[in-house]
N, C-alpha and C positions, 0 to 999 in steps of 0.2 A: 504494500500500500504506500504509495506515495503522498506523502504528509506535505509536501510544498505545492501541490498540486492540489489537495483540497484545501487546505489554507487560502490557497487564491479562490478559489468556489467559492469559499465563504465569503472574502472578503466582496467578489465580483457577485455574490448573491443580495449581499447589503445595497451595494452600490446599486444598482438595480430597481431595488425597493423602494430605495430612499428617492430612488430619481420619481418615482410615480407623483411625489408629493409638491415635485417644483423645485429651481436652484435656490439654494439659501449659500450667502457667501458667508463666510468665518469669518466672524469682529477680530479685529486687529487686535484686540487684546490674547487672542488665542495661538496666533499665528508666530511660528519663530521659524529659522531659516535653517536648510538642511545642512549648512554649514554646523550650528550649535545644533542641532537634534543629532547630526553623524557624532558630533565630540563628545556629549551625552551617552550617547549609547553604546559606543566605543568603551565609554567608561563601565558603563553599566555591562556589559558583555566580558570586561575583564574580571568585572569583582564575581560575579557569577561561575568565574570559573573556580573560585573556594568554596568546595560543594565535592561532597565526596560522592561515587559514579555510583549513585543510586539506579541505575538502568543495568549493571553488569552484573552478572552473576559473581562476580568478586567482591562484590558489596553485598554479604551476609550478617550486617549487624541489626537494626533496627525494621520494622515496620514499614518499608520507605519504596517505591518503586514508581515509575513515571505513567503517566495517565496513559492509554491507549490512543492511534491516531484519533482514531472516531470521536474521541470524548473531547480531544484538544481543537479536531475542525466544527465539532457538535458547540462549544463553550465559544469559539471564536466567531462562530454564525450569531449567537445571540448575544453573547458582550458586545457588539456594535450599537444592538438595538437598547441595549441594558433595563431590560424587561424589570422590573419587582414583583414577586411572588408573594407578595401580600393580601393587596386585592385584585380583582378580577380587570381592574380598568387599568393597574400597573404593568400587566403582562397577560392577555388573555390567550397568547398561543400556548408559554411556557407552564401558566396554571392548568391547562390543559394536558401537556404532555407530563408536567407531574403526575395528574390525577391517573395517568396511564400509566405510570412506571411502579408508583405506591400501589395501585391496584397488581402490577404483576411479582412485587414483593411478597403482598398479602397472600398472593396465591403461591407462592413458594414454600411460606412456611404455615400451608393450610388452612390460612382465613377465608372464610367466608365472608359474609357481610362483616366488614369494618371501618377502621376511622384511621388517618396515616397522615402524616404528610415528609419531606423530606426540610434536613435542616442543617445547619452550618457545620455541626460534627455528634458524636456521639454523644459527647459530654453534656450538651443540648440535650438532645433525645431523651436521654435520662433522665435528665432533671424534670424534662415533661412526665416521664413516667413516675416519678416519684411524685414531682407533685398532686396530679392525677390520685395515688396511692395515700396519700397525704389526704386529699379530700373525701376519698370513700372511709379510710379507715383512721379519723379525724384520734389525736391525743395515741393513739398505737407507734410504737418505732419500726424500724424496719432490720433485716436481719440482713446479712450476705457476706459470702467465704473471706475469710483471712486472705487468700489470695486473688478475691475479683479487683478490679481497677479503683485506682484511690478516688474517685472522681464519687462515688459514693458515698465515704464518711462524709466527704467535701461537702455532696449536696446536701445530706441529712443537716448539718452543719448550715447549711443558708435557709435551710427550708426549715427549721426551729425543730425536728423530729429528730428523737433517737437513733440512733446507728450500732447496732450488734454485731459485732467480726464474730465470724463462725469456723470454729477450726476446720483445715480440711484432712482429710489423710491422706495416706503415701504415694499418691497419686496427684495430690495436689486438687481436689475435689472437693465439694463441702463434704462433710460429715452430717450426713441426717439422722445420726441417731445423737450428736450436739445439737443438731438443728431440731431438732421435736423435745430435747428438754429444755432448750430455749423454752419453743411455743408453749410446750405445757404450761411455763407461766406467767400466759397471758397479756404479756405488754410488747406483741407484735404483730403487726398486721399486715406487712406487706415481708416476702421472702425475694430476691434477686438471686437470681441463679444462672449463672457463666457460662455459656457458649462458647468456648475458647477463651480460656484466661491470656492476656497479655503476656504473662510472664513464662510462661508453660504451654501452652494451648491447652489445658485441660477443659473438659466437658462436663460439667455437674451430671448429675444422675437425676433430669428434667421427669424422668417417666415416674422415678419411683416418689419424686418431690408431689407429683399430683395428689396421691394419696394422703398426704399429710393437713395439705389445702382441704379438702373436704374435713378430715379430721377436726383441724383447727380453724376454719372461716379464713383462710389468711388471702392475702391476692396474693399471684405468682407473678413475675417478672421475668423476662430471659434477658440479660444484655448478652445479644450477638453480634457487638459493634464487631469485634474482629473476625470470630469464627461462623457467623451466622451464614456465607456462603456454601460453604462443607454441608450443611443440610443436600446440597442437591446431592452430594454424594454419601448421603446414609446408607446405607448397607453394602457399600462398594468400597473395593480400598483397604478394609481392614476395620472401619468406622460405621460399628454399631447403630440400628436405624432408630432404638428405642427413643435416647433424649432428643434429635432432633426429629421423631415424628410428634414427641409427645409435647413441643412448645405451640402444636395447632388449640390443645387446650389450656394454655395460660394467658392471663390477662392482658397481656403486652409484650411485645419484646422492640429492642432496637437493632440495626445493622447499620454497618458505614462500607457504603457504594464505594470510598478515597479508598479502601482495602484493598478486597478482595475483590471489585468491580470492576478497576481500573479507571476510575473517576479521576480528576485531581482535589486540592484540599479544597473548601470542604465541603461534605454532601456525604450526611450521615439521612437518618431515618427511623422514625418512630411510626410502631402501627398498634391498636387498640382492639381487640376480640368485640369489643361493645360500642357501637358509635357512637351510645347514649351519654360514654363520660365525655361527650363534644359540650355539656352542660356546664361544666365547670369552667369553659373556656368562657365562656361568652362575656361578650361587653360591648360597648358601644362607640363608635367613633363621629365626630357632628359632621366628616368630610370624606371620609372613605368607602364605604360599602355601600356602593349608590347608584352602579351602573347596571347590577345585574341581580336578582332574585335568587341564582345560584348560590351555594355558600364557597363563602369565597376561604380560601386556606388562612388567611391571616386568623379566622373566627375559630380556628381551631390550631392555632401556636400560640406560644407565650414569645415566640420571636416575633416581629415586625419585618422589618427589611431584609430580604433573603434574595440573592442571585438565583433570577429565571433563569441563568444561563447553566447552571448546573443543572435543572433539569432537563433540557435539550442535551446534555453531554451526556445525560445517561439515558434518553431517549432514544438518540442515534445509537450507542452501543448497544443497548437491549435491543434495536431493530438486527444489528449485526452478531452481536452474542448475546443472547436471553440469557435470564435467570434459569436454565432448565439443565439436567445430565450433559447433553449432549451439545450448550452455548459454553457459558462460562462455569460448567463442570468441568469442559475437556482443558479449560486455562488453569484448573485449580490441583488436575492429578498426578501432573508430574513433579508440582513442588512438595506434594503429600509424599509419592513414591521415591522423589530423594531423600526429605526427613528418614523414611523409616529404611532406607536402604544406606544412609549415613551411620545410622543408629546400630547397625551390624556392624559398620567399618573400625567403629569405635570401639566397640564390644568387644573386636579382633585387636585392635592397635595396645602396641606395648606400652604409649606414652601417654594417649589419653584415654578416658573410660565416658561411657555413657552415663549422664547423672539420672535420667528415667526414659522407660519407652513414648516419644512422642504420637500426642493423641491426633495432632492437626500436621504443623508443616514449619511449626520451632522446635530446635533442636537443643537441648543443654546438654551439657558435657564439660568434663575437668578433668586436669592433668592426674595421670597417676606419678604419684611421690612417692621413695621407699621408706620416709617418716611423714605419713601425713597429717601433718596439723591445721589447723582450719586455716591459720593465720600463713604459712606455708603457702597453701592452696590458693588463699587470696593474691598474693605477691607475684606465682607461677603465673594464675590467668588474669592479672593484668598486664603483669609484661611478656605473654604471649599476645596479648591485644594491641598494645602501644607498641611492640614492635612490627607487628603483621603492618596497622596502617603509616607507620614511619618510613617503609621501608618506598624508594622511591622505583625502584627497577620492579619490583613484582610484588605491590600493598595488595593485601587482602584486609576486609573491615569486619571487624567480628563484634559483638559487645560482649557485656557480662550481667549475673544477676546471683544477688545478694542470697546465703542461704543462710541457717544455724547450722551448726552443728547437726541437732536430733533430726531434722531434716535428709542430712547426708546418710546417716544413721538409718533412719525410718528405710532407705531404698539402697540398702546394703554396700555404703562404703565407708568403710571402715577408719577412724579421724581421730585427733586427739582434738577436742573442744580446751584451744587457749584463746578464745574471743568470741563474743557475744554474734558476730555472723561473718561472714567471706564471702569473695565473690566468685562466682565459676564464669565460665563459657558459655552465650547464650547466641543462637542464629538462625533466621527468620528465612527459610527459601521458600520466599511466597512466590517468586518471576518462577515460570516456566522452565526458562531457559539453564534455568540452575541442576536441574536432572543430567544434561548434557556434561555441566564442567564437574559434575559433584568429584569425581577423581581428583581432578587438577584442585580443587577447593582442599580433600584429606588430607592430600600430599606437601599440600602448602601449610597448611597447620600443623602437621603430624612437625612437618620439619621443623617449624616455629616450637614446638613443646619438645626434642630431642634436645637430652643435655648436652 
């Protein structure tokens, strides 16, 4: 696919448009000379080059990979027009192709009749689902795993409601049998349950969590900002169909499209099992919601101004790769089948060891040491990390993530606890293209961890 080629389409699709409407010249205050616009952008083109190659398969540290053509000629077609997805007279083509993409979300992760909209990131999303959570189950806290996304306690924390960490076990999982003698007493209402934790990709146990919900009245939550894609590949892969068929019964969940969509930043997503909590949104504006009868999405966010253009960027890629198996399933199973075929390499390798089996498509792992102390362990993987990306002739980018001791413990490797946590090896082959180099990736690490 040639991406300078539809870039111009878009840009010759504007031009086009805009011409239907009559010349309008540009006030001289707007105008500057391609002389100072080239020395600008010159500059701007240099500093941009300090940015580590988020697009290579050599860059396996964070969460991080570049938008799809589709999504950058989709976002470039409509940033011209700079649509707002608030109300219906700010953007009515882009409010439109929202209402089409949150609709083939919903049906992704088995809603029927719902309420959704998309929004500037996860952290958004959530906070709409708590707060939501907040008004059904008014003075109750809310619970969720020790290890789901700090963005949690955060919102509990702005939104005046309790926040419960729940331990998980050796899987990194919540613990539902901590989690029901939470609920037995009583001062919880809403549960959050992890679609791929950040740190791990671990998968809470969604199917068995339903159970508890009737038990104890509580709402269920799924945050699937990261993992919530891998749904299309339930029972394929290796990845169990249970927790991701069984989030079509929970009250909410959110996904972020910037993931595992190939959007760019940002364009998360919240969707609701019940349209009816659209109640709690409501309010009134004396200048907004005035052109159309329709409801418009602003009536159902606590955001306001939100880029129409992000939904056109995910417009066009759902028309070119759906949410389904065989769209953007087939972009999500080679970075799952290098995880779990990394996860052997390591298991074999004399210098590092696999820290758990991966559930999604992050990998952890840590050096093996012939004294291993936690504090040891910490020191090895970060100076196998800062020297992988220092290195100028062949960087590899890796991160790291914080554990205890009992932790290392809990998934059988063996440590002497002289400090409260350390960091291991942490890497994220969400690109495709990472299955291809995963050798050249082993071999380049393995070498970085050889004393």
């Amino acid at each position: 696919m040639d991406l300078r080629r539809w870039t111009g389409a878009a840009l010759e699709a504007y031009r086009q448009w805009a011409a239907g409407y009559g010349p309008v010249e540009p006030h001289p205050a707007l105008v500057v000379s391609e002389e100072r616009f080239a020395e600008a952008f010159a500059e701007l083109a240099d500093r941009l080059r300090d940015n580590y190659p988020f697009f290579h398969p050599r860059y396996a540290g964070q969460m991080l990979k570049p938008p799809h053509p589709a999504a950058i000629a989709g976002y470039l077609a409509a940033m011209q027009v700079n649509p707002n997805n608030h109300a219906l007279d700010g953007g009515p083509a882009t409010a439109a192709m929202e209402k089409e993409v949150v609709a083939q979300l919903a049906t992704m992760f088995g809603y029927g009749e719902h309420l959704g909209h998309l929004t500037t990131s996860g952290t958004n999303a959530n906070l709409e689902a708590l707060y939501v959570a907040r008004e059904t189950h008014p003075d109750l806290g809310v619970a969720y795993s020790a290890d789901s996304h700090y963005t949690h306690a955060r919102m509990c924390r702005l939104l005046g409601i309790a926040g419960h960490a729940v331990p998980t076990d050796s899987g990194g999982r919540m613990d539902l049998a901590a989690l029901e003698e939470l609920l037995a007493g009583g001062r919880v209402g809403t549960v959050v349950l992890t679609a791929g934790t950040t740190g791990l990709g671990a998968v809470d146990r969604v199917h068995e969590a339903l159970a508890l919900r009737e038990r104890y009245g509580v709402r269920l939550h799924v945050d699937a900002a990261y993992g919530g894609f891998f749904t299309l590949l339930a029972g394929t892969e290796g990845i169990p169909a249970e927790p991701w068929r069984a989030i079509a019964g929970c009250d909410s969940v959110v996904v972020d499209p910037h993931k595992h969509a190939l959007q760019p930043y940002g364009c998360g997503a919240i969707l609701f099992r019940d349209p009816a909590v659209g109640r709690f949104y409501k309010h009134d504006s004396p200048y907004t919601y005035f052109t159309s009868d329709e409801l418009h999405l602003g009536e159902i966010s606590l955001e306001c101004s939100r880029a129409g253009a992000a939904a056109a960027a995910l417009w066009l890629t759902f028309r070119l790769l759906p949410p389904t198996p065989d769209g953007l399933g087939a972009v999500l199973r080679p970075g799952r089948r290098a995880a779990v075929r990394w996860a052997s390499l390591l298991a074999a390798s004399d210098v590092l060891a696999p820290y758990q089996q991966p559930e999604l498509d992050i990998v952890t792992y840590l050096p093996r040491l012939a004294e291993p102390t936690l504090s040891a362990i910490d020191k090895a993987s970060a100076d196998i990390m800062e020297r992988g990306m220092s290195d100028v002739d062949d960087p590899v980018y890796l991160a790291t993530y914080a554990v205890t001791g009992e932790a290392l413990r809990e998934r059988g490797h063996p440590v002497t606890v002289d400090a409260p946590r350390g960091r291991i090896l942490r890497s994220v082959l969400m690109k495709p293209e990472s299955e291809a180099y995963l050798d050249r990736l082993h071999a380049r690490v393995e070498g970085l961890a050889t004393p």
